[in-house]
C-alpha positions as CSV (number, residue, x, y, z in Angstrom):
1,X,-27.2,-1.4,-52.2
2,X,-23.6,-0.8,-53.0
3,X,-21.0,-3.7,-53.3
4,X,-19.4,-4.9,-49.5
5,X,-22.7,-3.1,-48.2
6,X,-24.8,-5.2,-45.5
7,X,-28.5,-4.8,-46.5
8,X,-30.6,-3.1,-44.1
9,X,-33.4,-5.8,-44.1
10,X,-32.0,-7.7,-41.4
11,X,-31.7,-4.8,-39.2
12,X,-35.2,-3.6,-39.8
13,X,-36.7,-7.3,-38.8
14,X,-34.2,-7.4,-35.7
15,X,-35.9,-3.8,-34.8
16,X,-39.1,-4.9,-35.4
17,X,-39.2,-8.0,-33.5
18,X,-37.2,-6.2,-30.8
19,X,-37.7,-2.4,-30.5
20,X,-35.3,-1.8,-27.4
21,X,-32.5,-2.1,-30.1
22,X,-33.6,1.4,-31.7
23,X,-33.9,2.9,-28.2
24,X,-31.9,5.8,-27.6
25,X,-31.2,5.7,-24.3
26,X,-30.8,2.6,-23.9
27,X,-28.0,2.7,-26.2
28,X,-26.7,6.0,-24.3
29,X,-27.1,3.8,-21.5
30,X,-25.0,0.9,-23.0
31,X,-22.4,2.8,-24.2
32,X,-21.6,4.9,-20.8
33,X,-21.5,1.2,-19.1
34,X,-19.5,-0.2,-21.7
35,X,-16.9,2.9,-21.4
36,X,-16.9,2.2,-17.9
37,X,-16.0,-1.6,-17.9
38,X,-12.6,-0.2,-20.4
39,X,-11.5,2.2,-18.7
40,X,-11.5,1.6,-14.5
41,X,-9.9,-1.7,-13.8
42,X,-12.0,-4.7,-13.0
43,X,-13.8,-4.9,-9.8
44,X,-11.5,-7.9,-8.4
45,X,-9.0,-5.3,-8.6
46,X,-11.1,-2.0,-7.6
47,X,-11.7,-4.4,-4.3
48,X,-8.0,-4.7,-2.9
49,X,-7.5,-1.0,-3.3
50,X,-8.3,0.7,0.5
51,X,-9.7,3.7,-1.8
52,X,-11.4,2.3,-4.9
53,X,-12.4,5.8,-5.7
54,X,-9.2,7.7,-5.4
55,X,-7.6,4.7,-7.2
56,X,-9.9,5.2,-10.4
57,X,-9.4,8.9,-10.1
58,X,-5.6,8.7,-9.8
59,X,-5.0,5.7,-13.3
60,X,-6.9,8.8,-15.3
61,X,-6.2,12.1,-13.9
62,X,-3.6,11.4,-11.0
63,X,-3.6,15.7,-10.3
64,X,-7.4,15.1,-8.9
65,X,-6.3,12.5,-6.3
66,X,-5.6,15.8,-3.5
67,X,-9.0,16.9,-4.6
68,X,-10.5,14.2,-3.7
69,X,-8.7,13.8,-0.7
70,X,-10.3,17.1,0.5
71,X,-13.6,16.8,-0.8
72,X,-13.8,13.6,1.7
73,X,-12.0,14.7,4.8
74,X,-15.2,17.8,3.9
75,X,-17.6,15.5,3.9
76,X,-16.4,13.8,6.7
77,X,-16.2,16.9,8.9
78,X,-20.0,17.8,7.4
79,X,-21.5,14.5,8.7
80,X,-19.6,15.0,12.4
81,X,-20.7,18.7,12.1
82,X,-24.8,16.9,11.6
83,X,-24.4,14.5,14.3
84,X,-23.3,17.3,17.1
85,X,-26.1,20.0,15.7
86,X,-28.6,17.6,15.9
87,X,-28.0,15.3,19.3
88,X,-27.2,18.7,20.7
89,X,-30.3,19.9,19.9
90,X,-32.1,16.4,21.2
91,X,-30.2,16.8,24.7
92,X,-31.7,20.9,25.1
93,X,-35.1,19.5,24.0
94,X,-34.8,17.1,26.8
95,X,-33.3,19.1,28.7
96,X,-36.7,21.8,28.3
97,X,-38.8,19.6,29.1
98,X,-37.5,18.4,32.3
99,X,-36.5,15.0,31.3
100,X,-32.8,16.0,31.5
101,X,-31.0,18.6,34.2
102,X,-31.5,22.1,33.2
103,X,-27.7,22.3,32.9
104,X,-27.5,20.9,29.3
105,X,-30.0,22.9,28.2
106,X,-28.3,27.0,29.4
107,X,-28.2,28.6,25.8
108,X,-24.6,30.6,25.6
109,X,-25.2,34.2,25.3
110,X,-23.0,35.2,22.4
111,X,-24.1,32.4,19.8
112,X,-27.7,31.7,21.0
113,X,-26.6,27.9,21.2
114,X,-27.1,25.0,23.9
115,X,-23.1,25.1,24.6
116,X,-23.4,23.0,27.1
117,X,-25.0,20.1,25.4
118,X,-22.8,20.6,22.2
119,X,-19.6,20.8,24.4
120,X,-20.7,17.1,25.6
121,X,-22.0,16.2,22.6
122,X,-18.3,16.7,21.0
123,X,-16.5,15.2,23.4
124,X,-18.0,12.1,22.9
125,X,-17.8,12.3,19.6
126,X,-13.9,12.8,19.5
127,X,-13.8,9.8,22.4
128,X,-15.5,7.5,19.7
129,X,-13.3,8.6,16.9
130,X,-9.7,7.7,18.7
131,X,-11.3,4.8,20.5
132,X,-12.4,2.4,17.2
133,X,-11.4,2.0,13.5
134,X,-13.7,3.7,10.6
135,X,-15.7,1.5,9.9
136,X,-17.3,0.9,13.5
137,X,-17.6,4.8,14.1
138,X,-19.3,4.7,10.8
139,X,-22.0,2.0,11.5
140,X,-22.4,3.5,15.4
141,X,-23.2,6.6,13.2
142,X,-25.5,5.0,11.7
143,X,-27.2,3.3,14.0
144,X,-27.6,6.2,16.2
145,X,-29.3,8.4,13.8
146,X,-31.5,5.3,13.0
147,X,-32.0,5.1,16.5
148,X,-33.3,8.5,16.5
149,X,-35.8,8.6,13.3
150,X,-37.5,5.5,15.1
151,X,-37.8,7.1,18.2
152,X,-39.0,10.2,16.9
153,X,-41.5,8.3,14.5
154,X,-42.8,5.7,18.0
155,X,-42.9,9.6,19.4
156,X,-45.2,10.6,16.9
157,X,-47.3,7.4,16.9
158,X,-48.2,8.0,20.9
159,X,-49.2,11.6,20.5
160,X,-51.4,10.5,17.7
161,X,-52.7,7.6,19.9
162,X,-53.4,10.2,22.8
163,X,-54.8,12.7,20.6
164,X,-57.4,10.4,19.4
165,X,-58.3,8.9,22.9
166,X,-59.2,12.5,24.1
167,X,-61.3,12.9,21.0
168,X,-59.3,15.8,19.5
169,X,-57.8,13.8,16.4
170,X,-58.8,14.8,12.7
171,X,-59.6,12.2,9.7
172,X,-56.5,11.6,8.4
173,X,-54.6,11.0,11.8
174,X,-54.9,6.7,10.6
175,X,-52.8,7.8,7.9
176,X,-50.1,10.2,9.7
177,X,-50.1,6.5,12.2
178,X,-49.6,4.0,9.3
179,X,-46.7,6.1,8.2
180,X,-45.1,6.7,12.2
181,X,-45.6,3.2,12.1
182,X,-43.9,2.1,9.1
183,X,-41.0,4.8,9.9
184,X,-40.2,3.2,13.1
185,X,-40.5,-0.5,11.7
186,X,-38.1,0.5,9.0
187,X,-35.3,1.7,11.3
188,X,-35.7,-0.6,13.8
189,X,-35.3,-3.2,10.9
190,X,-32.1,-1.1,9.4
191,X,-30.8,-1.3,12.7
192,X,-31.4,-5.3,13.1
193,X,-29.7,-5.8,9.4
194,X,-26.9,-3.5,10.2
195,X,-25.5,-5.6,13.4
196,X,-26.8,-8.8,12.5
197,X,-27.2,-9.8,9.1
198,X,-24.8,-7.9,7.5
């Protein structure tokens, strides 16, 4: 080796006794993560910041802070846009079946739509958004759209049950109940964790 060089035996027995050290990806891996920690502030810091995000953006490219501004109020207006679709849709399915009055489920004539139902559907939605702070309409969110995967799984899991007491169910219906089953025990769980133990 030349003079001030280190000689590479020590490195091959480190590598040898430990391969990980040669692994590419894991120094990929180590290197992103260690960029990471020297760039953004320290998460003590990140934490007293009401936008951790826009507060990382705006220390290293402050001209992206409006962009993500928008990008969220878009995403906001994309998740309230999935909540009145689909409990729009869940009132007309009622509604079809007689469980609900006929009148949520009149389908307007120029946009083929429940109007009724989503008109409702809105309102409460806007009556929940001026009546709590962010983070509550965020976990009712939640919770409702958990809500809604257990009851549709528990749904699932009693036409599966009927099916096979009339005789008509196939040989993999046990399965299709194990996994109704597990769905509902799952959200109902979420649910539990969300309101009580968090």
């Amino acid at each position: 080796t030349r003079r001030g060089s280190k000689s590479p035996e020590p490195l091959k027995l480190k590598t040898k006794e430990n391969p990980r050290l040669c692994h590419p990806k894991r120094h990929l891996s180590n290197s992103i993560s260690n960029c990471a920690s020297e760039l953004n502030p320290p998460p003590a810091e990140l934490s007293s910041f009401d936008a951790p995000l826009a507060a990382v953006v705006d220390i290293h490219h402050p001209a992206a802070v409006p962009w993500i501004s928008g990008i969220s109020v878009v995403a906001v207006l994309n998740g309230g846009l999935v909540q009145i679709i689909m409990a729009s849709r869940v009132l007309y399915g009622l509604s079809s079946q007689g469980n609900l009055p006929k009148w949520f489920g009149r389908i307007h004539a120029r946009t083929a739509t429940p109007g009724n139902s989503v008109l409702v559907i809105s309102l409460i939605i806007l009556i929940l958004a001026l009546s709590g702070s962010v983070g509550q309409l965020a976990r009712l969110t939640s919770t409702i759209t958990l809500l809604i995967f257990s009851a549709v799984n528990m749904s699932c899991l009693v036409v599966l049950l009927r099916e096979r007491r009339n005789g008509c169910g196939m040989s993999w219906h046990p399965l299709l109940m194990v996994i109704a089953t597990l769905g509902a025990f799952f959200s109902i769980v979420a649910i539990i964790f969300h309101w009580v133990i968090a």
